[in-house]
N, C-alpha and C positions, 0 to 999 in steps of 0.2 A: 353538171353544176354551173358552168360556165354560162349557159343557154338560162339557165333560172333566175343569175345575176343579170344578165344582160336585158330579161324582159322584165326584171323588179328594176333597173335604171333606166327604163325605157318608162316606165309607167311613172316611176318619181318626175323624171323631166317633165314629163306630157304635166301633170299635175299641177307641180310647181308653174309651169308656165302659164297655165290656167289660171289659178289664183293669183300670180302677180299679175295678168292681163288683166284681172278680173277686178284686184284692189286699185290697181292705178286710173283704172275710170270714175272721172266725177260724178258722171252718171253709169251705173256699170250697166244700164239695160241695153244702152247703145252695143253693148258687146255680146248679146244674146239674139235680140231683134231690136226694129227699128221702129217700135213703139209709136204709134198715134195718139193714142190715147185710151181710157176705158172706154170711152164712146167716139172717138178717134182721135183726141187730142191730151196726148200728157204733156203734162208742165210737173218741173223737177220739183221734187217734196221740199217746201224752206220749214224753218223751224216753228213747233208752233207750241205758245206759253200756254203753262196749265191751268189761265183760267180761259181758255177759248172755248167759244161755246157758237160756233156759230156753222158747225158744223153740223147736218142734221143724220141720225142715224134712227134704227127702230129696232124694237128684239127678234122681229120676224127678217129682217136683212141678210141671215146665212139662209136662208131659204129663199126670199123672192128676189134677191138677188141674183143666184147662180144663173136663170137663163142668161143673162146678159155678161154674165164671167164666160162662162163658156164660148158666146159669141163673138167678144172683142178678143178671146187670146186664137179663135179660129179666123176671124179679120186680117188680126196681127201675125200670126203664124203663117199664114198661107201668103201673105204679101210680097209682091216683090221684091220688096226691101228682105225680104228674109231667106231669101234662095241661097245667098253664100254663105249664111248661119247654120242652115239645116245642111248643105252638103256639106261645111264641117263638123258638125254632129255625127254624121254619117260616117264620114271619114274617122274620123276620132274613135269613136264604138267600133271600126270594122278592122281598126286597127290593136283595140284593146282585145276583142274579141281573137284575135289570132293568137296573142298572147296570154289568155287566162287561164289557161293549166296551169301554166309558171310563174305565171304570178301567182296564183291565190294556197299553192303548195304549203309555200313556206309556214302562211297563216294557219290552213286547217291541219298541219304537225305540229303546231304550237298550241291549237286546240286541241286537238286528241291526246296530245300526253304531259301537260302543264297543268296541273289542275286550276295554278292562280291566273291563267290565261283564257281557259274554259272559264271562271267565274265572273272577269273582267269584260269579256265577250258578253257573255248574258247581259252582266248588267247596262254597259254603256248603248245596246242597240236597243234597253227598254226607254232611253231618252227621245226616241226617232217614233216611236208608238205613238198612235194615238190617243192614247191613257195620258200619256203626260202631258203631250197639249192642250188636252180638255183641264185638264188640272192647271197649266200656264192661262187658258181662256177664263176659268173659275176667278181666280186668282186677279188676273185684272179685271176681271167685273165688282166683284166684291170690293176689291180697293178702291173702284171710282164710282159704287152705288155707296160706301162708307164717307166719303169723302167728298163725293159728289164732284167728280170728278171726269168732264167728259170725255176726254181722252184716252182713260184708260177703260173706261167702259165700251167706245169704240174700237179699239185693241183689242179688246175681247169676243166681242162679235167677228170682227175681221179675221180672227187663228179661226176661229167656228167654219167660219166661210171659208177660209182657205183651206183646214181640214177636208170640209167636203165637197171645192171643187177638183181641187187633187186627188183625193179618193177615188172618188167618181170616174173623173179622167185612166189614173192608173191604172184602174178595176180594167176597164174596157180594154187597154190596149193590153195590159197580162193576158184576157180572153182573148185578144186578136193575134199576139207572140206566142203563147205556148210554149215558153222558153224554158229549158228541165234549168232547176237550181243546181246547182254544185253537188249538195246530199245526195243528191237522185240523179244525178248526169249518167248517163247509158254511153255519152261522146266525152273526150277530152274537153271539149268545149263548150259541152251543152247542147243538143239541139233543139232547132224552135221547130216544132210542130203547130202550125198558124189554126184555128176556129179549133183548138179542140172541143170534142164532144163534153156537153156542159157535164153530162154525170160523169164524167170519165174525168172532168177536172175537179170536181166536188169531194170525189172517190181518193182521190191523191193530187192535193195542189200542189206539191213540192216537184211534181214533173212538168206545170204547165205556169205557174207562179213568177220565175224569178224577173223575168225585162219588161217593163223597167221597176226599178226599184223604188215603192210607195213612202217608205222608211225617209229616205233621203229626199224625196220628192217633197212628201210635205213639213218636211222639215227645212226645209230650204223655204218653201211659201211660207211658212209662219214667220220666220226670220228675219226675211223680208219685210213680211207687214209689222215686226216691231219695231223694225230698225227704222223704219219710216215713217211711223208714229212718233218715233225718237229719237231727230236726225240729230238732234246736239248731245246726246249718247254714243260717243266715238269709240268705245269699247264693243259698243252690242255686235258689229259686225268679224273683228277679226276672232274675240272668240267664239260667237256663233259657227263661220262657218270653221275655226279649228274643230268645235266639237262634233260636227256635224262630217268632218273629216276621220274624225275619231269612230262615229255610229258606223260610219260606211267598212272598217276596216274591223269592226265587232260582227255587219253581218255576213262580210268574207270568211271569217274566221269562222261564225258557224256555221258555213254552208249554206246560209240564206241564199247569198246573193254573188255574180261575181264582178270583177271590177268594171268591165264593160257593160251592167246594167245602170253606171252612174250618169255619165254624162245627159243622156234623155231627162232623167229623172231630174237631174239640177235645174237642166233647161225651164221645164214644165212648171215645178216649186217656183223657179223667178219670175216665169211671165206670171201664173197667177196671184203671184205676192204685189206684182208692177201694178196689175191689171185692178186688183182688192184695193192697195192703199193709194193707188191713184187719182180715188173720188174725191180723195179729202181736199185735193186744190184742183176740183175739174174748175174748167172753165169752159164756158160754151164757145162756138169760133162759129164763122159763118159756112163753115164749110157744110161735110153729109153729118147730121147727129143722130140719125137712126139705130135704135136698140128696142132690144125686144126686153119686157121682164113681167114680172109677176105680181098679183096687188091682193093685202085682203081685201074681201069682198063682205060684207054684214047684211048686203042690200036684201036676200033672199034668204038671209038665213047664216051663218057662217061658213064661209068657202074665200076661193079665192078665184082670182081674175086674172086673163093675161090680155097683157097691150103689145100694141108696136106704136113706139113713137118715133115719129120722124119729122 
């Protein structure tokens, strides 16, 4: 009992410190990576009034945009500036991983024999779904196609895009970790089994599934991009990520996920959320501005077209 307290106060702290490091950044990306830009250069989101209109978006943007999300958070990620991010990332998961039997215990016996604790579980991880953010993306589109409203019609494109460049992303590295979930752990810990065999992961995802966790991933990148859309909305963030706190310890509980699949997943949800609503005040610099992305094309017919501009 003593050893299950010690690694549930081991993971509070680690936590807490996290989010207080986290909230006390004027710019919190600085505290993930060291940000250049979407196309190398970010400038901090200022406030922008609801009748701004001079921002340009299009309904095809969660599409032809992603090459270029993908490329500036592989820029930004792999950069020098981000070597002592990612070794504490590492650190961080290798150390939550030693302790995830004892932590996640207490959770899945409060699920297995609570019925109102099973119910609460259910529902608060369907927040972290992708059902509900399409539903949050609906939801500002229609309010700023009603209203005419450009900002919130961009918010809604931008959860679109962030849903699926995190998706995307998570998809790949589950395929690349093979990490058993908590339900299906064969190890105290879970083991990762790296390229599982696709049928074999198809056949039962719940043994090749849980790191990092998509739930939390994109849940943090939508967050993000609303929170930055609405930086003089000083609430959206602390209870955003309270709830999204909340999601991550619904899919401990069901054996989704364990606590050592968060951290990556946070990481990932931010830079793409950085990397999404970052366009809105790019500004060009003289420096490298090369990006790759994607364009319709009508010329021959309907298709589409990829560029590199540099």
């Amino acid at each position: 009992m003593k050893q299950k307290l010690r690694a549930i106060y081991i993971l509070f702290f680690i936590s807490t410190v996290f989010l207080v490091k986290l909230s006390a950044q004027e710019d919190p990306s600085l505290f993930f990576f060291q940000f250049e830009d979407p196309l190398h250069t970010f400038q901090q989101v200022q406030p922008i009034l609801k009748t701004e209109n001079t921002n340009t978006f299009n309904w095809h943007d969660p599409i032809t945009k992603l090459p270029n999300d993908f490329y500036s958070l592989g820029k930004n990620a792999f950069s020098a500036n981000s070597i002592n991010t990612i070794a504490g990332l590492t650190i961080l998961t290798g150390l939550l991983v030693s302790v995830d039997h004892e932590t996640i215990e207490p959770f899945r016996t409060s699920y297995k024999t609570s019925p109102a604790i099973h119910q609460w579980s259910k529902n608060i991880s369907w927040f972290g779904g992708g059902e509900f953010h399409l539903i949050m993306a609906s939801a500002f589109g229609g309010f700023g196609l009603a209203l005419n409203d450009n900002r919130a019609m961009r918010t809604g494109l931008q959860i679109v895009e962030a849903e699926l460049a995190t998706g995307i992303t998570v998809q790949i590295l589950k395929h690349i970790s093979g990490r058993e979930s908590p339900q299906s752990a064969s190890h105290f810990h879970g083991l990762f089994r790296p390229f599982p065999n696709l049928k074999a992961y198809q056949q039962d995802e719940t043994k090749y599934y849980s790191f990092p966790s998509g739930h939390v991933s994109t849940s943090v990148a939508v967050l993000t991009v609303i929170a930055d859309n609405y930086p003089e909305v000083s609430w959206i963030k602390p209870v955003g990520y309270s709830a999204i706190g909340l999601i991550g310890v619904g899919l401990v509980a069901r054996g989704w996920h364990w606590f050592s699949d968060f951290p990556l997943a946070v990481a990932i949800g931010y830079m793409f959320g950085k990397v999404i609503s970052g366009r809105n005040n790019f500004l060009q610099n003289d420096g490298d501005n090369s990006s790759w992305s994607i364009y319709p094309d009508y010329y021959n017919g309907m298709g589409f077209g990829f560029a590199y501009h540099f």
